[in-house]
N, C-alpha and C positions, 0 to 999 in steps of 0.2 A: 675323707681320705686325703691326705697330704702327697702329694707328686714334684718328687726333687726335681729341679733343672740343670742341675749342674752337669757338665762333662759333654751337653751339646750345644751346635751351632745355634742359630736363632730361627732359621726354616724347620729346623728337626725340634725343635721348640714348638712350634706352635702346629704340625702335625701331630706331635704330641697332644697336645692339646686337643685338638680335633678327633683323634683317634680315642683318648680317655675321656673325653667329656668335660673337661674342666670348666666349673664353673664359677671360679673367683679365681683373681690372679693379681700377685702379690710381686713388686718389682719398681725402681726407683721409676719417676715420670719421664724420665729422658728416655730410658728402654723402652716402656710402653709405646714409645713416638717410632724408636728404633725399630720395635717387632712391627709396628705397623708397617714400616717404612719396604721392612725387608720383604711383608706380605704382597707389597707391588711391585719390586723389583723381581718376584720371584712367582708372579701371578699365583698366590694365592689368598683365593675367596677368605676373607674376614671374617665376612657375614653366616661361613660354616661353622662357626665356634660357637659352642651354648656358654661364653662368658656372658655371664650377665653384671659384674663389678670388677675393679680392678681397684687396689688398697696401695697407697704409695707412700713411701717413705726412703730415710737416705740423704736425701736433697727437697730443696723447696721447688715449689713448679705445682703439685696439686692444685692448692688452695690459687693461684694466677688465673683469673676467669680464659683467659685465652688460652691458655695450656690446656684446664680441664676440657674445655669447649674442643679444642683439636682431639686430645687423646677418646672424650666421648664419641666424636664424629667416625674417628678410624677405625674405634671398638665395636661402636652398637653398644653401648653397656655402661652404669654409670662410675665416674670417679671419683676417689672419697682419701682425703687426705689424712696419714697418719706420725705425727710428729715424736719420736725422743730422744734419746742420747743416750751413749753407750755407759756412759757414767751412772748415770740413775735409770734406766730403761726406757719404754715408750709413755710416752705420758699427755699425749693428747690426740681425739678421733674428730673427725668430722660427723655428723648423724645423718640420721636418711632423711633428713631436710634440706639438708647441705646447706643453711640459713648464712656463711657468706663467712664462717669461721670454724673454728674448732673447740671442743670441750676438753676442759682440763679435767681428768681422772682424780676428783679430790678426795674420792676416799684412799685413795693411794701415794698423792703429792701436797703439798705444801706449796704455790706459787705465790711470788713476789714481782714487782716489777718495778724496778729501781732506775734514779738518775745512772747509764754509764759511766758520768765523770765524777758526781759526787756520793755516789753511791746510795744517796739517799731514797725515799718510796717515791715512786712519780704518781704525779694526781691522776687522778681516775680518766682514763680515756686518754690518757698520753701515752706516746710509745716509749717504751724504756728497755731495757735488758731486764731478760727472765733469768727470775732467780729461784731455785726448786730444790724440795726438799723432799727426799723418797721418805714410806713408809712402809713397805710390806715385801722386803726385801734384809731379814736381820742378818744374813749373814755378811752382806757387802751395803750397809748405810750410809746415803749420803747426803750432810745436813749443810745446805743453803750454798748450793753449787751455783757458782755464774757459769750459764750457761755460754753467754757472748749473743745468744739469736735477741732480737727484737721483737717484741709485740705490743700490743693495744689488748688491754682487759677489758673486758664486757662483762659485769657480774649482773648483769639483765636475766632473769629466765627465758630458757630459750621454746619457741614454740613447740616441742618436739616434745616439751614435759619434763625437759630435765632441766635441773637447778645447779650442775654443773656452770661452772665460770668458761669463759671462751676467749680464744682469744680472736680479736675480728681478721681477718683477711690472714690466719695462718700465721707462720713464723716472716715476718714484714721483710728480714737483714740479718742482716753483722753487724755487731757493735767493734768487731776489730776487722783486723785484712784476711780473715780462714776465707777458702772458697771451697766448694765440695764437686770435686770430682767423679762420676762413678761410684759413691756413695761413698768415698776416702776424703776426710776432711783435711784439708792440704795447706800450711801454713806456709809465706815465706820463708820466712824465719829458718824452718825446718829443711828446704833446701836447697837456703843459703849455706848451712854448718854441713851439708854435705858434701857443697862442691866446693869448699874453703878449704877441706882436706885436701884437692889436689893443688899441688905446688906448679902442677904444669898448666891448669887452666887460670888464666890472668883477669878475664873477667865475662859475666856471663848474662841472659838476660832470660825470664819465665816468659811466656803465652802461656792462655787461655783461650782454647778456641773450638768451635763444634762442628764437628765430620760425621756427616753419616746421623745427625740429632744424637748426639752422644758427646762431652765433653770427654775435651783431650789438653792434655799435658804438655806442654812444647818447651823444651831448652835449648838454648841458642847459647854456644860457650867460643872464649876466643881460646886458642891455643896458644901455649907461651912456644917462639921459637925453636925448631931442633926437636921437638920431642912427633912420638909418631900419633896423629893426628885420630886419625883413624883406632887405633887401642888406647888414647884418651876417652875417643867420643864413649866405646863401649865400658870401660871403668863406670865413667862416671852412670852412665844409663844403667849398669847394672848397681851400682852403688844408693841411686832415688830408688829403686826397686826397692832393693834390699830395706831400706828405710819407711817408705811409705808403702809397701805392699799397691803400688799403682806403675804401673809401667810408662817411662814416657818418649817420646818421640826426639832425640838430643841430636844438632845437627852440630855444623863445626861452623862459624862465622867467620867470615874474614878480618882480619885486625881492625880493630875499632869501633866495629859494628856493633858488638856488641854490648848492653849496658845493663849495670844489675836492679830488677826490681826492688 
């Protein structure tokens, strides 16, 4: 049985949980740190859940031995990393070895793993940029996508029995500047051309930053003279919305201060 989460807080979540029985739970590794978080601030017992795994995807952090190490510790229950992209679907698991990487789904993808700069195949056991190609998906195909993540190929068989390829330590990076927010992959680039539209803010500057184990959003904007500060700052913050589907935290900077990433 499948049990939505959406539409509650994160205490009403995991009484949830408690109350139905849940026993896997599916959610980016930053939340998983989050519900823990919220279960001590809210004193409650962790240890009342029959989770016994927790499946992560969205962002990297699974496959980080210290991440998993912390999220296993707050859980009770073990963590299993799951990698893909909205372009071609998900396309790599961790197995219940957890042997220190992930398996590539090859009956179902095509991977490559190429120089970033010169595009070419990188030799066996370098990291390069994953390049992939769906197959069991006819009605939306997609042939030799650059993803941008970073890996290390291992085409070693893995103790677990399966001859799936791996890639070692998870998705490594970026091969460009994305960063993934909240599970919203967030380019400069992308909102720069938002805040460029306003004529009134003259220059501005991103954060990145983590409240509460949750990654958060931060723009720092100067105001151009004369205009009303205060229904700048909300334009523009409803305007990243609008675009990125991730809400962010837009403050007013005082002249100068501010500088554009």
């Amino acid at each position: 049985m499948m049990i939505p989460g959406g539409g509650w807080d994160s205490i009403q979540r995991l009484h949830m949980m408690r109350d139905l029985g849940a026993t896997v739970v599916c959610c980016t590794p930053t939340y998983a740190l989050r519900l823990a978080e919220v279960g001590r601030e809210e004193h409650f017992d962790m240890r009342s859940l029959s989770v016994r795994a927790l499946i992560h995807a969205g962002e990297p952090g699974a496959s980080v031995a210290q991440t998993k190490a912390r999220i296993e510790t707050a859980w009770g229950a073990k963590c299993f990393d799951h990698a893909g992209a909205s372009e071609v679907g998900a396309h790599s698991f961790e197995c219940e070895l957890q042997s220190g990487g992930i398996h590539v789904i090859e009956s179902e993808f095509i991977a490559e793993v190429i120089d970033p700069q010169t595009g070419q195949q990188a030799a066996a056991g370098e990291i390069g940029e994953l390049v992939i190609t769906n197959l069991g998906r006819p009605g939306f195909p997609v042939i030799r996508y650059r993803t941008g993540d970073l890996v290390r190929l291992n085409l070693a068989p893995c103790a677990c029995g399966r001859t799936f390829a791996r890639f070692e330590g998870g998705l490594l990076g970026r091969s460009d500047d994305m960063v993934t927010i909240r599970g919203v992959n967030v380019y400069p680039t992308a909102i720069e051309n938002v805040i460029r539209q306003f004529a009134s803010v003259d220059e501005f500057q991103v954060m990145v930053t983590t409240v509460q184990e949750m990654r958060q959003l931060e723009v720092e904007i100067e105001v151009v003279s004369g205009n009303d500060t205060e229904h700048v700052r909300t334009d523009v913050e409803q305007a990243i919305y609008q675009a990125l589907s991730l809400r962010p935290t837009v403050k007013v900077a005082k002249t100068g201060h501010a500088r554009a990433f």
